[in-house]
NUMI-247679 format. One line per 2 residues: number of its first residue (from 1); for each residue x, y, z negated of N, C-alpha, C, CB. Coordinates in steps of 0.001 Angstrom, whole numbers, always signed. Atoms other than C-alpha are relative to their C-alpha. Glycine has a CB too. Example, Ala and Ser with C-alpha at 12.3 -4.5 7.8 and 13.67 -1.06 7.14 Angstrom:
// NUMI-247679
1> +890 -1190 +0 +12300 -4500 -7800 +900 +1200 +0 -992 +27 -1246  -820 -1190 +60 +13670 -1060 -7140 -770 +1090 -730 +414 +462 +1415
END
This chain:
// NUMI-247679
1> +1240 -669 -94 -16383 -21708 -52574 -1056 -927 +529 +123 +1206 +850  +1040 +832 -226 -19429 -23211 -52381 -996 +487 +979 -592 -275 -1180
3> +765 -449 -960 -21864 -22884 -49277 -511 +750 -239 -641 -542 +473  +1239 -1231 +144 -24536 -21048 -51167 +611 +1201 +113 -853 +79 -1448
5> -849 -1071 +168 -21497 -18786 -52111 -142 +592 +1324 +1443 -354 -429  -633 -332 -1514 -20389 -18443 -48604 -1287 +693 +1188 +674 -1760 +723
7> +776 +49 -434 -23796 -18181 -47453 -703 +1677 -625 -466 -1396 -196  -74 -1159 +437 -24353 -15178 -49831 +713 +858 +173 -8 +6 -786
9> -981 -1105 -842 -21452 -13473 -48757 +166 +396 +1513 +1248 -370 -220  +617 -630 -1374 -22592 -13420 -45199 -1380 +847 +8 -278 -1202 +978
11> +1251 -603 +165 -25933 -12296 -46059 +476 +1341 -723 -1094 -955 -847  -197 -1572 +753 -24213 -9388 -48117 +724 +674 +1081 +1006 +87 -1600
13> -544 -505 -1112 -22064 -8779 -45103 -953 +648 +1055 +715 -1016 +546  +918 -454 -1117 -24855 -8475 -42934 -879 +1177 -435 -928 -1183 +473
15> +1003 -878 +540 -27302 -6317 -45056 +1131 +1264 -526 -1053 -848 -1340  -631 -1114 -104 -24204 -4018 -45601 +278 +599 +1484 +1134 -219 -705
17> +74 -110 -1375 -23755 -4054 -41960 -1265 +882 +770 -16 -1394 +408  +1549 -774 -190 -27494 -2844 -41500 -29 +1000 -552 -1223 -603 -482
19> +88 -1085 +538 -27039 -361 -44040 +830 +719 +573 +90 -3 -1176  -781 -546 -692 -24453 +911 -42285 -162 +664 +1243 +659 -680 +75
21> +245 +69 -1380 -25929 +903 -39010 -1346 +1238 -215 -399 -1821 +669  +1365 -798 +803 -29239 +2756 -40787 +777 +1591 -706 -779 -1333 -1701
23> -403 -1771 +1009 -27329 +5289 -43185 +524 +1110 +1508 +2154 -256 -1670  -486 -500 -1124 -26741 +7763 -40813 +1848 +257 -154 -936 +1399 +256
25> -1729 +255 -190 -23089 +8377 -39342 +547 +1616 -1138 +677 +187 +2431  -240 -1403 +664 -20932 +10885 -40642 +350 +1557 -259 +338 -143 -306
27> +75 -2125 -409 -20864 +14778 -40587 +428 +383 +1208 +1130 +1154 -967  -863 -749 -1019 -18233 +15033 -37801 -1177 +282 +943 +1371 -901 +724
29> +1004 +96 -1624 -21724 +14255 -35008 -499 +1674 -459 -1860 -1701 +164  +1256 -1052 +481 -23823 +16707 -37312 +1125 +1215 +278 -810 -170 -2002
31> -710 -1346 +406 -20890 +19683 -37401 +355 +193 +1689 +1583 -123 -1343  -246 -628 -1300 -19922 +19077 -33972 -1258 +178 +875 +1006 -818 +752
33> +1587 -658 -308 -23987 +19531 -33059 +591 +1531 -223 -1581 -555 -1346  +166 -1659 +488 -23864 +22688 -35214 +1030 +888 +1071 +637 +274 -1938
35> -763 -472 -755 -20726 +24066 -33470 -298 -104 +1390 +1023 -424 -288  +85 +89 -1078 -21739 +23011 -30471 -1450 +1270 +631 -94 -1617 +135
37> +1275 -1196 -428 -25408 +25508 -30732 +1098 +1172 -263 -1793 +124 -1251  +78 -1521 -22 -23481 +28133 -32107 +955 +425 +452 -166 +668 -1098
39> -556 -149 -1491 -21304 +28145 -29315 -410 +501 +1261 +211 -952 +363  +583 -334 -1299 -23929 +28611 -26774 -846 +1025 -1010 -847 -1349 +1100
41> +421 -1250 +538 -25416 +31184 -29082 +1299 +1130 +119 -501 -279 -1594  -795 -1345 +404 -22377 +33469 -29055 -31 +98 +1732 +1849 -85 -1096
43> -272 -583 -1360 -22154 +32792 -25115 -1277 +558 +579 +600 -1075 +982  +1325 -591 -608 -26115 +33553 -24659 -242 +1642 -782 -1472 -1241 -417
45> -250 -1200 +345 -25091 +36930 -26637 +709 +581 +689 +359 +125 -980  -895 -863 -1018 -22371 +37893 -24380 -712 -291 +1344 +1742 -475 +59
47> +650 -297 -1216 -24597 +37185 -21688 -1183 +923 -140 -409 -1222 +621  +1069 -1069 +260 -27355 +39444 -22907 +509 +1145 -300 -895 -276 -1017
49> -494 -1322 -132 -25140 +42297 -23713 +729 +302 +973 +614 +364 -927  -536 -405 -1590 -23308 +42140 -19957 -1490 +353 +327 +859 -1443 +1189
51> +1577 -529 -535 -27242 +42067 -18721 -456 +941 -280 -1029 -609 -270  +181 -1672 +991 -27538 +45157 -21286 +224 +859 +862 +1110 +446 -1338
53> -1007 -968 -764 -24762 +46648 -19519 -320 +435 +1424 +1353 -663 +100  +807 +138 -1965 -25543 +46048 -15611 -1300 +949 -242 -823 -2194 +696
55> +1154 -731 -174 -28801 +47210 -16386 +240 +1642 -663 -1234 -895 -749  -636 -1491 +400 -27618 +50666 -18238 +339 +213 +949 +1052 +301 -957
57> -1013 -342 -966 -25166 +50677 -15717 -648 +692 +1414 +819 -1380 +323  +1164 +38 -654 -28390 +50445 -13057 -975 +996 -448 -503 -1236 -83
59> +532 -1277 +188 -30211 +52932 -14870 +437 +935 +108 -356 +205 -781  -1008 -1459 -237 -27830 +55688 -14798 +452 +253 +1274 +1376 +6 -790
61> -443 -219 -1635 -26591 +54911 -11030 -1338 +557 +546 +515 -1593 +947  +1153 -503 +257 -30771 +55228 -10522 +66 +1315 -320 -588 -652 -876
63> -402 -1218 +320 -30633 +58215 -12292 +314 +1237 +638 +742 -185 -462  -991 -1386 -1022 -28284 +60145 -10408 -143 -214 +1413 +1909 +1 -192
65> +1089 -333 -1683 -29875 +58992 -7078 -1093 +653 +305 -609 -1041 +588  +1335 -686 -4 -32818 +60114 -8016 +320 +1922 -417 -1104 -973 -1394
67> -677 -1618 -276 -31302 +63474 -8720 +656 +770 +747 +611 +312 -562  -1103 -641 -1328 -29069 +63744 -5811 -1302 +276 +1094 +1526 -1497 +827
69> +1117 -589 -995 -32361 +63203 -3428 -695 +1255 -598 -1191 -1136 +310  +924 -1017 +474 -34318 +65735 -5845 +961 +1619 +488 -310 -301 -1974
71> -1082 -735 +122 -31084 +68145 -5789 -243 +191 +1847 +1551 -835 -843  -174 -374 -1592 -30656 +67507 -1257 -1839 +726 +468 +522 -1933 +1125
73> +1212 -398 -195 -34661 +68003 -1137 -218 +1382 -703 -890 -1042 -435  +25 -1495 +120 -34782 +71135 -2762 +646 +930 +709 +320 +312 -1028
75> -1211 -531 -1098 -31648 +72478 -601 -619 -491 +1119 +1683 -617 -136  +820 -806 -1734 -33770 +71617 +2582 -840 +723 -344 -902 -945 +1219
77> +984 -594 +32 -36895 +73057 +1386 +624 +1769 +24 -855 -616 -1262  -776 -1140 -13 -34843 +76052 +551 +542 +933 +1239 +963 -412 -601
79> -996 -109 -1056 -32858 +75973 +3656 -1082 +480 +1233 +934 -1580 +281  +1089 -667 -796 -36585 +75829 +5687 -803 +1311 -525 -997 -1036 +214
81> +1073 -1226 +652 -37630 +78864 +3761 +947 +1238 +576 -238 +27 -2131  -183 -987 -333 -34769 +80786 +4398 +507 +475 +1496 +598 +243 -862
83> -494 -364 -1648 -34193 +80055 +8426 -1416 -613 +680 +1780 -1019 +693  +1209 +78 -967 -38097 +79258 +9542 -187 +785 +911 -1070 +67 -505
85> +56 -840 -949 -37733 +82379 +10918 +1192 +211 +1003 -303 +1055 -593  -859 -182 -722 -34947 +81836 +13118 -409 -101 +1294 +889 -664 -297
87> +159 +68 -1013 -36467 +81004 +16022 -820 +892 +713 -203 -938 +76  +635 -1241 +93 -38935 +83658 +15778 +675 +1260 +289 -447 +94 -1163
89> -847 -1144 +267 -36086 +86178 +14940 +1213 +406 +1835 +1111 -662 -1752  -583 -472 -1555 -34180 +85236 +18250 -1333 +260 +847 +1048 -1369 +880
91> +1010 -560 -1641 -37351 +85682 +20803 +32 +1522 -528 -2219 -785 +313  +439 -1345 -119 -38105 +89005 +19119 +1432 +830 +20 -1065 +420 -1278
93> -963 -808 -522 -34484 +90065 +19712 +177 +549 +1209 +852 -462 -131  +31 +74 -1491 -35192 +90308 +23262 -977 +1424 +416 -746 -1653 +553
95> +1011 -975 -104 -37770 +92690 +22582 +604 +1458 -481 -1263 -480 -883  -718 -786 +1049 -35606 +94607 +20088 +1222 +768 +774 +570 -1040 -1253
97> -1276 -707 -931 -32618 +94929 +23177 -680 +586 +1045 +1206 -1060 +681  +985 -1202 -1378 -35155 +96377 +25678 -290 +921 -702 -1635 -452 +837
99> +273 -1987 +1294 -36111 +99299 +22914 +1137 +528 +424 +118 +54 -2364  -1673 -1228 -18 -32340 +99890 +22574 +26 +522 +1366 +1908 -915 -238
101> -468 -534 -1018 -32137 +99934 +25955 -953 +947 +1053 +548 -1062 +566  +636 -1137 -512 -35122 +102431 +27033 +599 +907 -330 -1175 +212 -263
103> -348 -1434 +775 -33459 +104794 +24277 +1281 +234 +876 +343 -69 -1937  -1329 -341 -544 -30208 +104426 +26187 +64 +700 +1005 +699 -942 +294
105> +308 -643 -1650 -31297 +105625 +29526 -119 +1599 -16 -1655 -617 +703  +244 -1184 +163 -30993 +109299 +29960 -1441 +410 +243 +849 +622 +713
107> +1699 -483 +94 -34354 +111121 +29079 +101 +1803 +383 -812 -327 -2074  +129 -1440 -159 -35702 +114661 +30465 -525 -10 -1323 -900 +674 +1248
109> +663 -534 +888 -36435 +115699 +27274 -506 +1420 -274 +548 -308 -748  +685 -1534 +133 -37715 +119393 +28433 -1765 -347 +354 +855 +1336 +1449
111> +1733 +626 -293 -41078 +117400 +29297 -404 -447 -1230 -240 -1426 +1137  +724 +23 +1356 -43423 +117703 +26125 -63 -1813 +378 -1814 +1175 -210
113> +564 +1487 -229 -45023 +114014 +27449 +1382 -1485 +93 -950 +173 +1764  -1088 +841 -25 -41473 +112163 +28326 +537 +294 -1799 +1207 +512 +1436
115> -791 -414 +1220 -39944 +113490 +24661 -1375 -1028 -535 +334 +2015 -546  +1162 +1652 +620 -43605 +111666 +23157 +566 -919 -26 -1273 -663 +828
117> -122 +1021 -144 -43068 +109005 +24487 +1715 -814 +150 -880 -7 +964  -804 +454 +949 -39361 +108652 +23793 +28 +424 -1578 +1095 +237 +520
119> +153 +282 +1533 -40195 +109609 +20162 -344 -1331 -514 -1005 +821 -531  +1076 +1486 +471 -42706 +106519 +19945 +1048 -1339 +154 -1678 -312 +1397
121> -959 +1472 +166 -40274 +104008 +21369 +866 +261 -1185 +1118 -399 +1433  -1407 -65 +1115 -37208 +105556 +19155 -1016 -630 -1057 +900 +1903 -540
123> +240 +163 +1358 -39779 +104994 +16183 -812 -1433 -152 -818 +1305 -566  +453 +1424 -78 -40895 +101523 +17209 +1071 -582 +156 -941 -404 +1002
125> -1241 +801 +185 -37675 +100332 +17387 +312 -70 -1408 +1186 +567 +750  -648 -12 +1555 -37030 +101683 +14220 -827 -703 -1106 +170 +1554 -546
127> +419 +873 +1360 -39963 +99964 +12407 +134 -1240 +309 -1450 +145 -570  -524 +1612 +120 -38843 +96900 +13863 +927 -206 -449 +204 -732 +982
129> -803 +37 +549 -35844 +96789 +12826 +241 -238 -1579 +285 +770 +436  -29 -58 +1216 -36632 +97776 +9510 -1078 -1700 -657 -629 +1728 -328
131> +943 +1044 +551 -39453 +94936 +9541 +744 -1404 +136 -1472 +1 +838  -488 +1413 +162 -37112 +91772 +10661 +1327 +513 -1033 +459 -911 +1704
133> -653 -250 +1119 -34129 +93651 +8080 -698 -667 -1456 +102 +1512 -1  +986 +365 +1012 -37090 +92957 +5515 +324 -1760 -48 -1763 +525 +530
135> +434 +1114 -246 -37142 +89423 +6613 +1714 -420 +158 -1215 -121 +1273  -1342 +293 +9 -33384 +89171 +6405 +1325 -7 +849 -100 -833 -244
137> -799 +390 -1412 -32418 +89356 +9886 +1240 +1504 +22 -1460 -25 +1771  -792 -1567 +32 -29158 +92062 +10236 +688 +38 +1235 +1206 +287 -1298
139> -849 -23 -1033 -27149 +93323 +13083 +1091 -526 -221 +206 +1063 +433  -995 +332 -298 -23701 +92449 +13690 +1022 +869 +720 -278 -899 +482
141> -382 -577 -502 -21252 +94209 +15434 +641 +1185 +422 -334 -219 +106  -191 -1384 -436 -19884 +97720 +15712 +1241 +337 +767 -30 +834 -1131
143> -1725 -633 -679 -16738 +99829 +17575 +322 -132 -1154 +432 +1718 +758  -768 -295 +969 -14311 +99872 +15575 +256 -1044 -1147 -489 +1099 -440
145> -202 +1077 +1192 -14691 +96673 +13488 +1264 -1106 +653 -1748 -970 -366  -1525 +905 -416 -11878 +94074 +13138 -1471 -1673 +859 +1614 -729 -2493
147> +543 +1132 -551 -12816 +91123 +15861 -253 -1577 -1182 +1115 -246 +1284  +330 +907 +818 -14619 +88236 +14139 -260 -1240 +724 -1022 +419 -753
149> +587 +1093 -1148 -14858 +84595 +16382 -1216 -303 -899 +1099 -1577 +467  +1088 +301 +770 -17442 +84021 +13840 -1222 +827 +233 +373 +78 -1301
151> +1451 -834 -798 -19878 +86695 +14596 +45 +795 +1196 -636 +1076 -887  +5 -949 -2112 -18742 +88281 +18158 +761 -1192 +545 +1354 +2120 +487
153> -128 +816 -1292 -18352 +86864 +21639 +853 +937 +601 -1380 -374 +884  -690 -934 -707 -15216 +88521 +23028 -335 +28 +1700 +1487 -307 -323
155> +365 +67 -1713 -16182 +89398 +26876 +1476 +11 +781 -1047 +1596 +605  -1228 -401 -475 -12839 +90982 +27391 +915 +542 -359 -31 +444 +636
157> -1322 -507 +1033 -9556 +91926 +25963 +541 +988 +1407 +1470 -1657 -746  -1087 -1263 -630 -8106 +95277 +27437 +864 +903 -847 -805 +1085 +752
159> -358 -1399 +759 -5748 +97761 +26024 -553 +1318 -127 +983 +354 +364  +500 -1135 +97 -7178 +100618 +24557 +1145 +1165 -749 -1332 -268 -748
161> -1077 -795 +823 -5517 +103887 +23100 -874 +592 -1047 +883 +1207 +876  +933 -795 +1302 -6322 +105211 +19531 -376 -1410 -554 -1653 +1198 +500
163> +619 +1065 +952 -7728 +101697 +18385 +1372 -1124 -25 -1702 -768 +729  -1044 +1335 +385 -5736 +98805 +16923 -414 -1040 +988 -185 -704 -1707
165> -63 +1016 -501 -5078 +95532 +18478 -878 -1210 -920 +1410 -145 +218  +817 +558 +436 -8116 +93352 +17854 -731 +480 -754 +299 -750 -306
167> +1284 -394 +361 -10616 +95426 +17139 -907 +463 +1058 +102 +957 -915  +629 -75 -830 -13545 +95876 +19012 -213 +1288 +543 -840 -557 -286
169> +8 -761 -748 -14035 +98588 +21537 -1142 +525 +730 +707 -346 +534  +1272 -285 -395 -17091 +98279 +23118 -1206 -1132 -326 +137 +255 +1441
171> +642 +456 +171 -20036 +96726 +22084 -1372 -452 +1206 +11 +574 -945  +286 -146 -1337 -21951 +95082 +25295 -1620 -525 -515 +1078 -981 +1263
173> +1223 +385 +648 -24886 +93330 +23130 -77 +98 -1327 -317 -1189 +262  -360 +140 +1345 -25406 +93221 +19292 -370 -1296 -429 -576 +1001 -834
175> -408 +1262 +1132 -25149 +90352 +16992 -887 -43 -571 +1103 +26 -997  +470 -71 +900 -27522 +89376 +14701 -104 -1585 -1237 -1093 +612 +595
177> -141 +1142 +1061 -27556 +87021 +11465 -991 -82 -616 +974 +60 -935  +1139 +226 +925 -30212 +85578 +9416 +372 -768 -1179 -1107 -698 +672
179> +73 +235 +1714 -29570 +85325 +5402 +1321 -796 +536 -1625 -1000 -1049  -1506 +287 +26 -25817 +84926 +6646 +363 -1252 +963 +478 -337 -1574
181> -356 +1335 -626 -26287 +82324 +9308 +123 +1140 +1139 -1167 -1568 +72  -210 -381 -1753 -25148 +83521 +13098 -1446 -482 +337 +1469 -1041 +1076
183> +949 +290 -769 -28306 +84052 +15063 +105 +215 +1413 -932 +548 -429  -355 -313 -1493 -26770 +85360 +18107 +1023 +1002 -210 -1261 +570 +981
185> -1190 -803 +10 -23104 +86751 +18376 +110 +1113 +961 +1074 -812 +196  -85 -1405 -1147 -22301 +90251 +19625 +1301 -485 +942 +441 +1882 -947
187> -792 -129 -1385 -20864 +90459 +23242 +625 +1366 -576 -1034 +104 +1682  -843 -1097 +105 -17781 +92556 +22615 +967 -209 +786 +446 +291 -1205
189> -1106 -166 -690 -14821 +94019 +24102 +622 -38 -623 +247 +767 +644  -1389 -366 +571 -11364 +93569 +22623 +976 +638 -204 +430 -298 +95
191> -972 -700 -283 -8691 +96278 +22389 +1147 -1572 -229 +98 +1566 -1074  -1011 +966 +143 -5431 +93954 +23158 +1196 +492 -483 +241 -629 +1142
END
């Protein structure tokens, strides 16, 4: 071979060499690119439908908080509607056991003026009564009922004859409840 030869066959070596270096490489870079986006595309999808989720998940927990306060806030408002008057209902019981207990007291009733004036109390007791009944407030208490720790205050357990064992006997105060709550338990006696 002759130099020029030799000299041409490096120069073809080299300018294939360049072309080589120029043509771009081959698919595997370009496919493992591609694979490589749509890789982080399937994981930036499963991260946007967990974020979906959480947040659903967050709306609906939301949701039902906001309904549980709406739900407890109505049940107080409720609750102050139907015992505002409790505190009211006990002072004017006080008023309500001094009535009973004028009517209790033996009365001359051959005196026109004493009979009046136990008519008026008997009938002021009675529209009170009827006016905190209105308002929900009820007695409690009678002879003869079965003992309740829930709405009477036993004073004293004695044997009685004719009544059962644990039922009340004498009634020493009355009881009263408001829309089913204890407002003040009757003082009773116990047959034992």
């Amino acid at each position: 071979m002759s130099e020029q030869e030799q000299k041409t066959n490096v120069n073809e070596k080299a300018v294939e060499e360049i072309q080589q270096e120029n043509e771009p490489q081959s698919a595997d870079p370009l496919e493992e690119a591609i694979a490589r986006v749509q890789e982080l595309e399937e994981q930036l999808k499963a991260q946007v439908e967990e974020t979906a989720k959480k947040e659903q998940d967050l709306l609906l927990r939301t949701r039902a908080e906001i309904d549980n306060i709406r739900r407890r806030t109505e049940q107080d408002i409720e609750k102050a509607h139907k015992f505002a008057l409790e505190k009211f209902s006990k002072d004017i019981l006080n008023t309500i056991d001094n009535l009973e207990r004028a009517l209790a007291t033996p009365a001359n009733t051959e005196d026109e003026s004493v009979k009046a004036l136990f008519d008026g109390v008997q009938l002021t007791l009675k529209e009170l009564l009827s006016t905190v009944a209105h308002f929900g407030v009820e007695p409690v208490g009678a002879v003869g009922e079965i003992f309740n720790p829930d709405l009477h205050q036993a004073i004293s357990m004695q044997p009685a004859e004719g009544v059962e064992s644990n039922h009340i006997t004498a009634v020493l105060q009355k009881g009263y409840i408001l829309n089913g709550r204890v407002i003040r338990p009757a003082m009773v006696m116990v047959a034992a």
